[in-house]
N, C-alpha and C positions, 0 to 999 in steps of 0.2 A: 411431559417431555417435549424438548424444542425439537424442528424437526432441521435437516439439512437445507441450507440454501446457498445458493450461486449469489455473488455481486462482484462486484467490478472497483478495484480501489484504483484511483489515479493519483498521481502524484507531481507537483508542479514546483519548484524551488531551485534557487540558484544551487551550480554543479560544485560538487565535492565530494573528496575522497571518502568509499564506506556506507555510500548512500542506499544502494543494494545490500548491501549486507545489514545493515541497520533495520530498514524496512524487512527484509522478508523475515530476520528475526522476531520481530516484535509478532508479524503472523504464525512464526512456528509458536511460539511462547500459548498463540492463542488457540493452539491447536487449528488453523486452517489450510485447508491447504490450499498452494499453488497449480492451479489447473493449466494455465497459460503467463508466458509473464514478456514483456516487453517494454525495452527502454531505448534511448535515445539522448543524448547532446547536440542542443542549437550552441554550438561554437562562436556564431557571430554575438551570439546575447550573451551565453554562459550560462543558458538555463538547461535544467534536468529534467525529462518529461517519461515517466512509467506507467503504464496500465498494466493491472494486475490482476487477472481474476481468480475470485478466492472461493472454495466449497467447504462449508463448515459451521456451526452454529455461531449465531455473532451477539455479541454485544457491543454494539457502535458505538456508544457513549464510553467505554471502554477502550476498545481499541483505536478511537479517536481522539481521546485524551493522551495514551502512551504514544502513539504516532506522533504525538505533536514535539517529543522530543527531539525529532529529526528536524524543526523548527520548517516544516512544509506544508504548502497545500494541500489539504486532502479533498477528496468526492468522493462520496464511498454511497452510491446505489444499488440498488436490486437490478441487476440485469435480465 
């Protein structure tokens, strides 16, 4: 049995509508949960920037693979 773990997903990609929503779906789907979540728009660039920290069993190759629908950056470490 796997046991519970903290990480920290980031997210980096030009800004658009849904982008929250999109991403923290794909974590409900995986059964993680959100422990803390934070986001922000640099306006002058038009870039989207979210840190997400997630507690839950993971499978990275997984939820790094669906993530990538959102067509963004991920870093997804062990905090």
């Amino acid at each position: 049995m796997q046991s519970t773990q903290r990480k920290v997903l980031r997210t980096i990609c030009p800004d658009q509508k849904g982008l929250i929503a999109r991403i923290t779906n794909i974590c409900y789907k995986h059964e993680l949960n959100i422990v803390q979540n934070n986001e922000f728009v640099d306006h002058r660039t038009g870039r989207f920037f979210m840190r997400t920290e997630l507690e839950g069993i993971f499978n990275d190759a997984t939820l790094l693979g669906r993530s990538g629908t959102a067509r963004c950056q991920k870093d997804l470490c062990a905090s």
